[in-house]
Structures are given as structure tokens and as C-alpha cells.
C-alpha positions, 0 to 999 in steps of 0.5 A: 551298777547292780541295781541299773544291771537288775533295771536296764537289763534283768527286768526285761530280758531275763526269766530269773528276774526275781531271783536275780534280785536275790542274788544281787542282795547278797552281792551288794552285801559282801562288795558294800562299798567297793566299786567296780574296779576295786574288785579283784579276783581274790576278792570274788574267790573270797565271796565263793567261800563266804557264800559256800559256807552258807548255801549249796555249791549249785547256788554259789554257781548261779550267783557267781554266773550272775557277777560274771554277768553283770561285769560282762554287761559292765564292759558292753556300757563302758562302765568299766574296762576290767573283769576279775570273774574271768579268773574264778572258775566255778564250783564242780557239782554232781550231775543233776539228781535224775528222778523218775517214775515207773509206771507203777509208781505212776498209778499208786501216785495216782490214786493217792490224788485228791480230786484236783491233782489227778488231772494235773498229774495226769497231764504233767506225765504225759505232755512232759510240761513244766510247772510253769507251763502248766500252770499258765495254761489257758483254754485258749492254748488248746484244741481238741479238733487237732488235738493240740496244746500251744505253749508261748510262755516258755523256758526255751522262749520259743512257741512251740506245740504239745500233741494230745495224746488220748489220755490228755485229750480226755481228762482236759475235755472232761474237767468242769471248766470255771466260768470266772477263770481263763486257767485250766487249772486254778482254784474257785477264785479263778487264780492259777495254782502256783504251789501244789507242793503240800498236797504232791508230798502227801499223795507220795507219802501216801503211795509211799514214794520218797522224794518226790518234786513235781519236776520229776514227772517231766523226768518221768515222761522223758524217760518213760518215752525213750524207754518206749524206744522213741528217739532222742530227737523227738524227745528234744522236740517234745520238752522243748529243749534247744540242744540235744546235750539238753536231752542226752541227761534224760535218756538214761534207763532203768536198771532192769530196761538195760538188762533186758536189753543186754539179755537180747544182746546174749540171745541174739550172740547165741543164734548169729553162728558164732557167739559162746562157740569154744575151743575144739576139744581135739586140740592137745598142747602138741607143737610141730615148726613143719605145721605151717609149712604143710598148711600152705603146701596144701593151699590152705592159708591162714585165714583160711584155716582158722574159717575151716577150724571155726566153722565158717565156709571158705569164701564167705563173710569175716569171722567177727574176730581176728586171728589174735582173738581166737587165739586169745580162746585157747586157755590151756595155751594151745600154739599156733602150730596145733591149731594149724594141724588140727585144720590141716588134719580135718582137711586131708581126712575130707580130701582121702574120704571123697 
């Protein structure tokens, strides 16, 4: 069944053909000789162990994905009626290792480029594409009037378009185009790149960056976007992505881009008329039961009271706390009383000086 799943449905349908082949290598290896339905559950949790003594747990997962795969398509032509992947659950994994750049580190990576990287580089933090696009990329894919570049071959297998910015527009417009290739970038013989990870790593030991993958300059145009306050939305559209849970991982911010967002936050408390105010000095740990009684006899409600107390003009908008919050301001155990007095005090020196 393994081999008609990589031939009748793999091999045509699916983009990770190839490792799908790998991995059902190491499947045929561990069910040599059983067929379909003496497979049990146990029997897979077995081959999770086996495998996680061996390889990473985000392996494991992809080729546990793979059997429940070929079982689901098992049941679709009737080979058999049974399933025991349902039962086996996968492996939990750390969220995926999020890995941008500043635009520091853009720069000192930059120029660390030997002369055939930069424009790829270039290109990569700025389009936000992936190897594979990249690296499929043909002259045909671009305009330079609407200053656009079309990608068919996608991840998402979806078409869809990536606008030009200045800095793209011109280092394409002013690459030397090989007259044997229909590539954008490719070697002398007019074959695409397919493996530029020797040359990456040395540019970013020599800019003294660690651990660098050439996915992260995706990671890096992503982040780099919604630091510049573009909304998650476009950010979906422009990396191609089918959901916006897909780009939610991306939005996540440098440390100092949220402190600075947080200083604006502090600043703009400082300034709304009611951020960092405290209690009155004048309020003494004072208890009187007839406070509130003299309150209301005077037409003041509670509400009312605590707005005079606090600053706010009678008639306007709610304070942005309730009545349990302002207390909660009183540390040196103020009552309710006090702060009543301390309101019907203010009041009646007002009412006797006009």
C-alpha cells in the first residue's frame, strides 16, 4: 500500500513527494511484513518511540502525519475498513524557532555578500519569498512597468503577485542577465541555484550573525512589516499565506519595538487627566457612620462624590475606574466615610465662599 500511496497519490498531488519517499522508507522498515490490518495502535506508538530515539519529535510528527495519510487514503480505495493512527496522538513540540533580523544586522550581512548573494539577499528581505520561489524565479515572472512579480509555483499553490518596491525594482533592473538561462538567479551554465547555504553561513559569521537559515529573511520581512505598523491582513496577503493563524507567528515584536510601545502607553496615561493621580493628601484614617447620610442630604451622590474628589466635573464622562478601584488607591486604609467627608468638606467651603 505504500508504494501505490507514493505512486497514485504523492507523486502527483503532493509538493513533499520526495520526502514522502523517505519517509515511507523507514515505515516499510519498522511494518516489514505486516499488512494493513495487522497494524494496531500499539503497534504505531511503538514506531513513535523507535523513531524518537532517532530523530527530532517534529520528524516523528511528519512521519506519523504521513501513515495517518496513507491509512485515510487506505479507507478512501477500500483497501481496508480499519485505522489504528486514530488513536495515536502526536508528539508536542515547541512553537517553531522565530528568527529575524534587524536592520542592523541586515546591513552587516549585506556587505558581508560576495558578489552573487547580495541581490538575492536583497531580494529575499524585501519580497518576503521563499527559496523555492526564488530560486524558480524567471525573467518572464517580472514586470518592471507595473512593477510587479508573479509567482505560479507556490507553497500555497495559489498564483499570486509580489509588488516591487524601489530597492527590488533596481537591483533586478540592474543584475547582468545571462544570455543561456531563463533564471534570475543561476550560475554560468544557466542552472538555478538550489543551495546557497555555505556561502549564507560564511556572510553571517563574517557579520557575526549566529544561526542563520535563509528562511529567516522571510521571518525577517514579515516582522520587519508589521514593526512598520502594516496590518496583519497584508502581511498574509503579501508571504502568500492561506489563513491568518499562518501569520499570527510572524507578528511578534522586538523587545525594544514593545517597550517603546509601552513608553507610549505610560505617556499618553500621564496626559489623559487621570493616569498616576493619587490619593488626597488631606485624607486621615477619620471614620464618621453620619458621613454619608450628610452626603446624600446634601444632594451629592456617591458617584458624584468620588468625580468632585477626583477631579472630574459633575455631568461629564465616567471616570475610567469604579468605585472599588478608587478605593483600592487608598493605602493607608482610608474608609469610605473619609473619603465621603473629604467630598462633602470641599463641597460646603465652595457653597459658603460664593
Amino acid at each position: 500500500m505504500s508504494r501505490e500511496y507514493l505512486e497514485v497519490h504523492s507523486k502527483t498531488n503532493k509538493r513533499s513527494y520526495v520526502r514522502d519517499v523517505t519517509i515511507v522508507k523507514h515505515l516499510d522498515e519498522f511494518f516489514a511484513g505486516k499488512n494493513l490490518d495487522e497494524i494496531s495502535p500499539a503497534d504505531v506508538e511503538k514506531y513513535k518511540r523507535h523513531r524518537l530515539a532517532k530523530v527530532s519529535k517534529s520528524t516523528v510528527n511528519r512521519e506519523l502525519a504521513c501513515l495517518k495519510h496513507i491509512f485515510k487514503k487506505a479507507n478512501e480505495w477500500e483497501k481496508t475498513d480499519r485505522d489504528p493512527t486514530r488513536a495515536v496522538r502526536l508528539l508536542k513540540t515547541p512553537p517553531p524557532r522565530i528568527r529575524y533580523l534587524e536592520v542592523e544586522e541586515i546591513n552587516a550581512l549585506y556587505s558581508a555578500c560576495p558578489p552573487f548573494l547580495k541581490p538575492i539577499i536583497l531580494v529575499a528581505v524585501n519580497t518576503g519569498m521563499r527559496k523555492g520561489e526564488l530560486f524558480n524565479l524567471r525573467w518572464s515572472d517580472l514586470d518592471f512597468e507595473k512593477r510587479l512579480i508573479y509567482l505560479s509555483d507556490t507553497k500555497g499553490a495559489a498564483r499570486r503577485e509580489v509588488p516591487m518596491n524601489d530597492i527590488v525594482h533596481d537591483t533586478v533592473l540592474a543584475m547582468q542577465r545571462n544570455p543561456h538561462s531563463i533564471y534570475v538567479f543561476c550560475h554560468q551554465n544557466g542552472k538555478p541555484y538550489r543551495d546557497i547555504r555555505a556561502s549564507l553561513d560564511k556572510a553571517a559569521r563574517k557579520a557575526r550573525i549566529e544561526r542563520l537559515r535563509f528562511h529567516d529573511l522571510r521571518h525577517t520581512f514579515a516582522s520587519q512589516l508589521v514593526m512598520s505598523g502594516v496590518d496583519l491582513k497584508t502581511v498574509q496577503e503579501l508571504l502568500g499565506h492561506r489563513t491568518i493563524e499562518m501569520t499570527l507567528r510572524y507578528s511578534h515584536l522586538s523587545p525594544d519595538h514593545k517597550r517603546a510601545a509601552m513608553d507610549v502607553l505610560a505617556k499618553r496615561m500621564d496626559t489623559s487627566g487621570w493616569g498616576g493621580r493619587s490619593a488626597p493628601k488631606s485624607c486621615s484614617k477619620i471614620t464618621t457612620n453620619s458621613l454619608i447620610q450628610k452626603c446624600r442630604s446634601g444632594g451629592i451622590g456617591r458617584r458624584a462624590a468620588f468625580r468632585m474628589l477626583w477631579g472630574y466635573p459633575l455631568g461629564g464622562s465616567t471616570p475610567p475606574f469604579g468605585t472599588q478601584d478608587l478605593k483600592s488607591c487608598y493605602h493607608n486604609g482610608t474608609s469610605e466615610e473619609v473619603i465621603m467627608e473629604e467630598v462633602v468638606g470641599n463641597t460646603e467651603e465652595k457653597s459658603s465662599s460664593t
